[in-house]
C-alpha positions in Angstrom: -4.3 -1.9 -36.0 -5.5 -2.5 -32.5 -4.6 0.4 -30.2 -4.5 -0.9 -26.5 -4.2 1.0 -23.0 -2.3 0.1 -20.0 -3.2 1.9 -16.8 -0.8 1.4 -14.1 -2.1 1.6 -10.6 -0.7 -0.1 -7.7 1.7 -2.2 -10.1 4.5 -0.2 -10.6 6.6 -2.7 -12.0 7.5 -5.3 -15.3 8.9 -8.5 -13.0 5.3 -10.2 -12.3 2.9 -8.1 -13.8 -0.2 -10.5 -15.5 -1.6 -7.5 -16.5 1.1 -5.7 -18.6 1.9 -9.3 -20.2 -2.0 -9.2 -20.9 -2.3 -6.2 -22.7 1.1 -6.8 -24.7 -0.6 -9.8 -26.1 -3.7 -8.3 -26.9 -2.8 -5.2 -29.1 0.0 -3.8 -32.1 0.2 -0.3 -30.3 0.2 0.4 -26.5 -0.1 3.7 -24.5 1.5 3.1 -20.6 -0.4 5.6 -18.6 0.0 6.7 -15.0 -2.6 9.3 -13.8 -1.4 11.8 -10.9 -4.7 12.9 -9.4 -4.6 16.5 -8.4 -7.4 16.1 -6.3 -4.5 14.6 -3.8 -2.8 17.6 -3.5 -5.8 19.1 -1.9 -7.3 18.8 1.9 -10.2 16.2 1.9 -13.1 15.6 4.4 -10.9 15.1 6.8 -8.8 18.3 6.5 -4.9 15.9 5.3 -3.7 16.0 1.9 -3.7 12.5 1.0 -0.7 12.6 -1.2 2.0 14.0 1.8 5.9 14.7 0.7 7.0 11.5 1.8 4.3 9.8 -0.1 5.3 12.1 -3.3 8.3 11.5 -3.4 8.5 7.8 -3.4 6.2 7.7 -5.8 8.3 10.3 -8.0 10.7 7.9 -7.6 8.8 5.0 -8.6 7.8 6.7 -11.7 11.3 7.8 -13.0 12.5 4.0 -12.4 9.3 2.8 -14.3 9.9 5.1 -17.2 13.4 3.3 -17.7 12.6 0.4 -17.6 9.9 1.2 -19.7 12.4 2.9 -22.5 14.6 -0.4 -22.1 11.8 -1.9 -24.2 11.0 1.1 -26.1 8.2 2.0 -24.5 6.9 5.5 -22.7 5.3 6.0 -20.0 2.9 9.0 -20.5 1.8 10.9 -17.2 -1.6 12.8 -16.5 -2.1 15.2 -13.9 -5.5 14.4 -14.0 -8.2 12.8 -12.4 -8.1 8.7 -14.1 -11.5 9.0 -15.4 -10.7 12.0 -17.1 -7.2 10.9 -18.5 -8.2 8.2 -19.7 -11.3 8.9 -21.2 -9.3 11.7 -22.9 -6.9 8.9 -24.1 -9.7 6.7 -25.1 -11.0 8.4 -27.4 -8.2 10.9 -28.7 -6.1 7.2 -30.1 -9.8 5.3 -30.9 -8.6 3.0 -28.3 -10.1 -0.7 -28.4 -8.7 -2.5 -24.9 -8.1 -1.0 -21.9 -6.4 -3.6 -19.2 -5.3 -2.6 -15.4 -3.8 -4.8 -12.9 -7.3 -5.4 -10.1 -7.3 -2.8 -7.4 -9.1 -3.1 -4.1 -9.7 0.8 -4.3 -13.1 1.4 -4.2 -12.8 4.8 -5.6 -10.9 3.2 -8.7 -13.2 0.8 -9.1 -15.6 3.4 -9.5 -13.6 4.5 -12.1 -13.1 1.7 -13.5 -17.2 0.9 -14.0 -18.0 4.6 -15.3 -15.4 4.0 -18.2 -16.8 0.6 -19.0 -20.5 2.3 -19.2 -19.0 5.5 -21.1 -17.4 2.7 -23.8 -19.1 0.0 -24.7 -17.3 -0.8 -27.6 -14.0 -1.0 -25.9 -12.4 -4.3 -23.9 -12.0 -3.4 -20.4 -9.5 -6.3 -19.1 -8.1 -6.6 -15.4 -5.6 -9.0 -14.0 -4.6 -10.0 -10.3 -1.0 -8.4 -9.4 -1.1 -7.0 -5.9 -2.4 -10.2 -3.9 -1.3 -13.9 -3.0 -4.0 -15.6 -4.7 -6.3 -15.2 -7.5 -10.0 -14.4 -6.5 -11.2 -17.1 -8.6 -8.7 -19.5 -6.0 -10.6 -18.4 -2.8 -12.4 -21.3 -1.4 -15.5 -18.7 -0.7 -17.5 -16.3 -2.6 -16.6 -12.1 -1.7 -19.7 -11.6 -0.5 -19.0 -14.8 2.4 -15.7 -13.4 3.2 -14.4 -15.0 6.9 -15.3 -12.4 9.7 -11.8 -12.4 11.3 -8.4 -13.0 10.1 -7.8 -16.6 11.7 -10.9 -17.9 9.9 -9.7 -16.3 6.7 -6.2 -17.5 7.3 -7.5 -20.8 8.0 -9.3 -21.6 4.7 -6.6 -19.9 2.4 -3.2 -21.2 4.1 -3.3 -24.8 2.2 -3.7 -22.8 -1.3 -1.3 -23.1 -3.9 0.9 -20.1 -4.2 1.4 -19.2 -8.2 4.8 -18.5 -9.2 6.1 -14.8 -9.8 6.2 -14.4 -13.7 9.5 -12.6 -15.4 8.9 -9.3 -17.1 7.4 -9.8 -20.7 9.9 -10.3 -23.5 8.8 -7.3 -25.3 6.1 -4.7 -25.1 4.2 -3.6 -28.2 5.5 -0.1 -29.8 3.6 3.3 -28.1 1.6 5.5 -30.3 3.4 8.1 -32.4 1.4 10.9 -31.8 1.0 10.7 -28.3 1.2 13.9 -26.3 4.9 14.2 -24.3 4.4 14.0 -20.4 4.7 16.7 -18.3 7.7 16.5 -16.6 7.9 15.5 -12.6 8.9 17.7 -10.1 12.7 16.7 -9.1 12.3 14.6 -6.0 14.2 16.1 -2.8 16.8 13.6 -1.8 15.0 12.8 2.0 18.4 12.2 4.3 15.4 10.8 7.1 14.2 8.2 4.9 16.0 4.8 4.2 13.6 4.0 1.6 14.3 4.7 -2.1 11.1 4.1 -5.0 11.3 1.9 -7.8 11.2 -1.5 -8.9 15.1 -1.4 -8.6 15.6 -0.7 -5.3 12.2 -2.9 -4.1 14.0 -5.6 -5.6 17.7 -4.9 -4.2 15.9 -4.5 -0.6 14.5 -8.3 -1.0 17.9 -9.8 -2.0 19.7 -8.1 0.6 17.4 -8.4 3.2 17.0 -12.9 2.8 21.2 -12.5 1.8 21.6 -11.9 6.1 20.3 -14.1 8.6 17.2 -11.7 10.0 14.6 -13.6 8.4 15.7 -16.2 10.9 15.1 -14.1 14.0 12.0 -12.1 12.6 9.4 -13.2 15.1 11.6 -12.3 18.0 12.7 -8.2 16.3 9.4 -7.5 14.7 7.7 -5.6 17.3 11.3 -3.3 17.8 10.1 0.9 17.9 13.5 1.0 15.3 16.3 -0.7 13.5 16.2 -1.3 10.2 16.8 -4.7 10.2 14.4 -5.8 12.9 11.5 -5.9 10.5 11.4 -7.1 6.9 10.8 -3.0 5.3 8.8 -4.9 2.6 5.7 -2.1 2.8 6.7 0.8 0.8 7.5 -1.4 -2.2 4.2 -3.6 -1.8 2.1 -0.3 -1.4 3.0 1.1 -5.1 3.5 -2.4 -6.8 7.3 -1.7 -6.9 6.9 -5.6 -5.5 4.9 -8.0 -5.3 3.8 -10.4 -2.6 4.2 -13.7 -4.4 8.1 -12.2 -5.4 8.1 -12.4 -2.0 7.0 -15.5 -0.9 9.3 -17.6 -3.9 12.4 -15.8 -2.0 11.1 -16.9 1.7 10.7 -19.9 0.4 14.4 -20.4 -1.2 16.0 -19.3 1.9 14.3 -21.5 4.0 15.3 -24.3 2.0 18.8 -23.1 1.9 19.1 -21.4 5.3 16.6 -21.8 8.0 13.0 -22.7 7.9 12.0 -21.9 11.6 8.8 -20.1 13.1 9.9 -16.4 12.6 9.9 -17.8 8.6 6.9 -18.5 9.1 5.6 -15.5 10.8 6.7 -13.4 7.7 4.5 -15.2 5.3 1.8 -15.1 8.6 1.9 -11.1 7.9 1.5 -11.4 3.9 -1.7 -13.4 4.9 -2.3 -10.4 6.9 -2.3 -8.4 4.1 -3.9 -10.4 1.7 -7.0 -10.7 4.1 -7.3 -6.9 4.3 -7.1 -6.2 0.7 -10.2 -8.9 0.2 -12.1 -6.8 3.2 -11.5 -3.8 1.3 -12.7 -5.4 -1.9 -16.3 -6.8 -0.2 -16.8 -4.3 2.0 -16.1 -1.1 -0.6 -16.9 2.1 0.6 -17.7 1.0 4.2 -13.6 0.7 4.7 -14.1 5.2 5.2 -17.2 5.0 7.4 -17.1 5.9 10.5 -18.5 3.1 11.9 -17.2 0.7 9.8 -19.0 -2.4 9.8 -20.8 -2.3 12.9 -24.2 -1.0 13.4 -24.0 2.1 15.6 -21.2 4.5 15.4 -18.7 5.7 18.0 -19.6 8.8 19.8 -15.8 10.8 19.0 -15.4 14.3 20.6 -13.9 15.5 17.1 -11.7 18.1 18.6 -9.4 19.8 16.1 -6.8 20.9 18.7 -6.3 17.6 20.1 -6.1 16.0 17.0 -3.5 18.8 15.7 -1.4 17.9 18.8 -1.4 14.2 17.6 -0.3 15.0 14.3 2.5 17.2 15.7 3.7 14.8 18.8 3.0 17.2 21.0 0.4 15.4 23.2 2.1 14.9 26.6 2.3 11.0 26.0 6.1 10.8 25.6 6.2 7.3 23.4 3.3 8.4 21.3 4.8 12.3 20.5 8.2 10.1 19.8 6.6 7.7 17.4 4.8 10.4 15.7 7.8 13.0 15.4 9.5 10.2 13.3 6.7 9.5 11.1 6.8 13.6 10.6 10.6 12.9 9.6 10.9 10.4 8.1 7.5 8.7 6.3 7.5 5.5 8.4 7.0 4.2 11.4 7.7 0.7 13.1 4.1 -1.3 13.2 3.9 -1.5 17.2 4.3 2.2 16.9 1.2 2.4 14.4 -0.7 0.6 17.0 0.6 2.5 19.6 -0.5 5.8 18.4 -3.8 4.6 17.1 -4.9 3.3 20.2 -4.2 7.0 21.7 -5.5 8.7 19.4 -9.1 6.9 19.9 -8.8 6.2 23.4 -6.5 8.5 25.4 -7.6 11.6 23.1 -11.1 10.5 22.0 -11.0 11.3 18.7 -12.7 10.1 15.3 -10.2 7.0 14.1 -10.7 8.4 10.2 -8.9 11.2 11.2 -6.0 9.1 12.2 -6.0 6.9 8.7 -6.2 10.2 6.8 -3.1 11.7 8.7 -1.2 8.6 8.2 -2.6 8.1 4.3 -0.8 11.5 3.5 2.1 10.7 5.9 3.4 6.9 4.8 5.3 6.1 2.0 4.0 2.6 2.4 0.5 3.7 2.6 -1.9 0.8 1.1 -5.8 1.5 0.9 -6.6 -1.8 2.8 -4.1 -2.4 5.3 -4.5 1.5 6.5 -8.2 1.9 6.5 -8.8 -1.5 7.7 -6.5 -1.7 10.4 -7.6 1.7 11.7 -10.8 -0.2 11.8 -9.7 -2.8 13.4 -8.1 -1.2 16.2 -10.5 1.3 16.3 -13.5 -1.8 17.2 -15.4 -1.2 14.0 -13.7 -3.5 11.8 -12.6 -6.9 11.6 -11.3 -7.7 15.6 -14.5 -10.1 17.4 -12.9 -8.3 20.6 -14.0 -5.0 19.9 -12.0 -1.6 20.6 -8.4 -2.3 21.4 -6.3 -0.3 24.2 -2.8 -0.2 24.9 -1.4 0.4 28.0 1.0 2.8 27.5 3.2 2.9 30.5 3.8 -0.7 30.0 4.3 -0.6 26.1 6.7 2.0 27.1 8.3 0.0 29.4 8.6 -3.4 27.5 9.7 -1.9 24.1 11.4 1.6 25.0 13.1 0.4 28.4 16.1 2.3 28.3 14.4 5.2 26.9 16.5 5.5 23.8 14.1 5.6 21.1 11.9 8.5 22.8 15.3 10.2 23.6 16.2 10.4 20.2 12.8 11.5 19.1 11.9 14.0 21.7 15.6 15.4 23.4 16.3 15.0 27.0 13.0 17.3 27.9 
């Protein structure tokens, strides 16, 4: 009897999932497996948690949606609250294990996982699929290692690919292992009044019907840069982040409502931003650990003051700069925060306040529920000059963001009080 192991990740889902469809076809027993590392429950280098409340529960969330889908096909999901590496080598070799297939993450840190347990077991398959991007990296008309410097040459060469079709959920799921230990049992997640977003594969999926069912995806373009409003941007982040969705389950329901609505240039400009995405999840996978470092990929460092106070003001909205202090207030709140915001606050934090840019990826890795390895890190970098942008370190003008975005001064009004 082949015993296999499927270790979700960033794939919280059955609907597209080449991975999960992989292992079902590869063994006569499965264990599903979903490892909460305690070691983000702790501060790290940078003094955050990386695993905030917001973050927690949407993933808690996630979890209990996975598990029934899971028992739909009478399956389990068993939960570790331990670190992968020791889970599953636990796993490994307490069920004689023979495959082990994950869906292809561009987390370094997994990945180092990943390589310790294929040197630890050399007699097992180690298997990975592509789930969480657009294209295969087998389709990429270059090699990693000769990845395009910027995003408009990367968007340049992938744009004419072929887009692969979502696949449905497998039609069954080999039967779990009997003697598998039960899972600890989550936390109940606090119901979060602040926060219109909702974990699981359920409500990821609900959000894209209802959200191509309207007519925003028509005026996207024009809304997208709006402080609030939760139809003036398309919300898909949260579920992308965990895997609750995927980007090509995306892309097939652009695609069918502009050939039954409206094909126009804000339709466009949403499958623009997937590219966006998809480019920073291949920088994180060639450029690895440099996505943390402080300076990035350049070849001197900035020269950050590193002062704790000013930072902690930042991270309280409590600076003095009234549209920053708003925009941070509701990521406190709520987990989220519009992307002109992000950049916005990012571009204070480095310029107005001088501080180290890691710290402000850290904060807002614990704070967002839609928090994704590459798109934070990388975009951090980017506005911080040490990443991807030929133009170097990027400042906003504040008075005149404020001005062009917050004119009437409701959204730092709501935030901040009449003060």
């Amino acid at each position: 009897m082949t015993i296999g192991l499927y270790w979700f990740t960033q794939d919280l889902r059955l609907q597209d999932n080449a991975a999960l469809i992989d292992a079902a076809s590869r063994c006569d027993r499965l264990i599903c497996v979903y490892c909460i590392d305690p070691d983000g429950f702790e501060a790290n280098e940078f003094g955050c948690t990386s695993l905030g409340p917001h973050r927690w529960r949407f993933l808690k969330e996630t979890l209990r949606d996975l598990e029934e889908h899971l028992a739909a096909y009478d399956q389990r999901l068993i939960l570790r609250f331990q670190s992968p590496e020791q889970a599953l080598n636990d796993l490994i070799a307490q069920h004689q294990v023979t495959v082990v297939v994950r869906s292809q993450s561009a987390d370094c840190y997994l990945q180092k996982t990943w390589d310790a347990l294929n040197q630890r077991w050399p007699q097992v398959v180690f298997q990975e699929q592509t789930t969480h991007t657009l294209f295969d990296q087998g389709a990429l008309p270059f090699e990693l290692d000769e990845l395009p410097g910027t995003f408009t040459q990367f968007r340049k060469r992938v744009e004419p690919l072929t887009i692969e079709a979502p696949l449905s959920a497998p039609g069954a799921l080999p039967p779990p292992v009997s003697d598998a230990q039960p899972s600890p049992t989550l936390p109940q997640a606090i119901v979060d009044p602040g926060s219109p977003f909702k974990g699981g594969e359920r409500e990821g999926s609900a959000h894209l019907e209802a959200y191509f069912s309207g007519f925003d995806a028509a005026h996207y373009k024009e809304t997208r840069n709006a402080l609030e409003g939760w139809q003036n941007s398309s919300k898909f982040s949260a579920w992308l982040a965990n895997g609750s969705l995927s980007p090509r389950q995306i892309v097939e329901r652009l695609h069918r409502f502009e050939n039954e609505v409206k094909a126009n240039e804000s339709t466009y400009w949403i499958y623009f931003e997937l590219l966006w995405r998809e480019f920073y999840q291949w920088y994180a996978h060639a450029h690895g650990a440099r996505l943390f470092t402080l300076k990035g990929l350049k070849d001197e460092p900035p020269r950050p003051d590193r002062d704790i106070e000013r930072f902690t003001a930042w991270c309280r909205g409590e600076t003095g700069l009234p549209i920053v202090d708003a925009c941070m207030r509701e990521l406190n709140a709520t987990g989220y925060m519009s992307n002109r915001g992000r950049q916005l606050v990012a571009s204070a934090l480095i310029n107005e306040l001088e501080q180290d840019w890691r710290w402000g990826a850290a904060y807002f890795e614990r704070q967002l529920v839609d928090y994704d390895v590459a798109s934070n890190w990388g975009n951090w970098q980017y506005l911080g000059g040490v990443g991807a942008d030929p133009r170097g370190l990027r400042r906003f003008d504040l008075a005149k963001q404020t001005a062009q975005y917050d004119p009437e001064g409701s959204f730092i009004v709501r935030w901040l009080g009449d003060d």
